[in-house]
N, C-alpha and C positions, 0 to 999 in steps of 0.2 A: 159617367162613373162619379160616384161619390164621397168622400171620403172622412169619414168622421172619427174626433178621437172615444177611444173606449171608457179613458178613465177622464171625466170633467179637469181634472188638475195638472195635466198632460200636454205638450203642446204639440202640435202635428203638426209640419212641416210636408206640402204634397203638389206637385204637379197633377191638375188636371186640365183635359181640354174644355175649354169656352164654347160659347156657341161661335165665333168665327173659326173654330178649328185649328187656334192657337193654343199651345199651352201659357195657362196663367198659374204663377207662383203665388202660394198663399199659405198661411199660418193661422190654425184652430188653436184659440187660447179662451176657455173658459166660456163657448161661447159666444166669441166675437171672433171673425174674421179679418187678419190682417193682410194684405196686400203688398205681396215681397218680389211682382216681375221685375223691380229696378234689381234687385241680386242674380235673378237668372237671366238677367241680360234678355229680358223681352220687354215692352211695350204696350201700353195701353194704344190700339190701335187710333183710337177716336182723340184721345190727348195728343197724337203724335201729328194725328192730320190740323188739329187745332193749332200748335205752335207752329207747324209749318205755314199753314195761313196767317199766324199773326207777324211771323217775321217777314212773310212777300208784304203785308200790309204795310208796314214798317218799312221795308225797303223801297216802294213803289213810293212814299210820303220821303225816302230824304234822295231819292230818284228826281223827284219835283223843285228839290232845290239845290240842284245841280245844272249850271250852265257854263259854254265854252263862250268863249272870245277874243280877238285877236289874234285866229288859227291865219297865220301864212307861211308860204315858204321862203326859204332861205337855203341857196345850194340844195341838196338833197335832202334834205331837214324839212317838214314840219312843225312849227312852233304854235304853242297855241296856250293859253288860260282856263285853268278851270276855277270856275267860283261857287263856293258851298253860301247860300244866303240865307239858309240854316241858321240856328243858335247851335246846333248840338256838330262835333266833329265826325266826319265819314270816312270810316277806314277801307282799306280794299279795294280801291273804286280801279276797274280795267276799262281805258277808251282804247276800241278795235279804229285803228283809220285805215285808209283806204287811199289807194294814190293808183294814177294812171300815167305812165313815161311813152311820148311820143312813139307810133311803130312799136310799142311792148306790150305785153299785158301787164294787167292790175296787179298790183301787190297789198298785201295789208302786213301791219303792224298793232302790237299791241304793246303800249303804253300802263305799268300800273301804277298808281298812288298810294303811297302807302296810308297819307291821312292826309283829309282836309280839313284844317278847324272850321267851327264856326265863326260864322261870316268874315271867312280868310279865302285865300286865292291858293293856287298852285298850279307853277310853270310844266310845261310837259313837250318836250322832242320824237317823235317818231324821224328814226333816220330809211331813207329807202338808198337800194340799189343804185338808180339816176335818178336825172332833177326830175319830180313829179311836172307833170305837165297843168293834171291836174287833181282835187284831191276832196274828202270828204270823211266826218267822223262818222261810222258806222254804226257806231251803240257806246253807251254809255254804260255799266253795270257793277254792282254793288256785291259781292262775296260775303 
């Protein structure tokens, strides 16, 4: 369906369907075609998959300069270091740990940060149930 205005001086305002079978928002003025999906609250499907790959790109790159160290325990605790060796600060960051208590099963804990600066440190406690026996950081992940 196509939808054109009658009078050139006119502006048309119209939902039509795309070839993906979405509707795309758009405005006839004179002629030119404007592109109004950010108003009807739809998406350009291909921009959308773009920015989702360049922010996992981005995340996977301050992923890389993210390291723990000094994880032991202490009574029922977990302690451990994270260090961003980044220039740029990383927000959001969740370590899943993991701990196993003699004759128990596994528990996990999740740990978030709210910021690491660049090339700064930050302390981090997962408390369990009893004394871990023994234990391990699971993932490290960036929001």
């Amino acid at each position: 369906m196509k939808l054109t205005p009658v009078i050139a001086s006119f502006a048309l305002f119209s939902a039509a369907p795309s070839a993906l079978a979405t509707p795309v928002c758009y405005m006839d003025m004179y002629g030119v075609r404007t592109d109004l999906s950010y108003m009807c609250n739809e998406r350009d499907v291909a921009a959308q998959a773009r920015e989702e790959q360049a922010i996992a790109a981005l995340n996977q790159q301050r992923l890389s300069d993210l390291s723990t160290y000094g994880v032991w325990a202490v009574g029922n605790n977990i302690r451990g270091t994270l260090r961003n060796s980044g220039a740029s600060p990383i927000s959001n960051i969740t370590l899943t740990i993991r701990a196993q208590q003699e004759g128990r099963s596994e528990e996990f804990r999740e740990v978030t940060i709210d910021q690491v600066g660049g090339r700064t440190e930050a302390d981090f406690v997962a408390t369990f149930n009893h004394l871990p026996e023994e234990w391990s950081i699971q993932s490290i992940e960036i929001e």
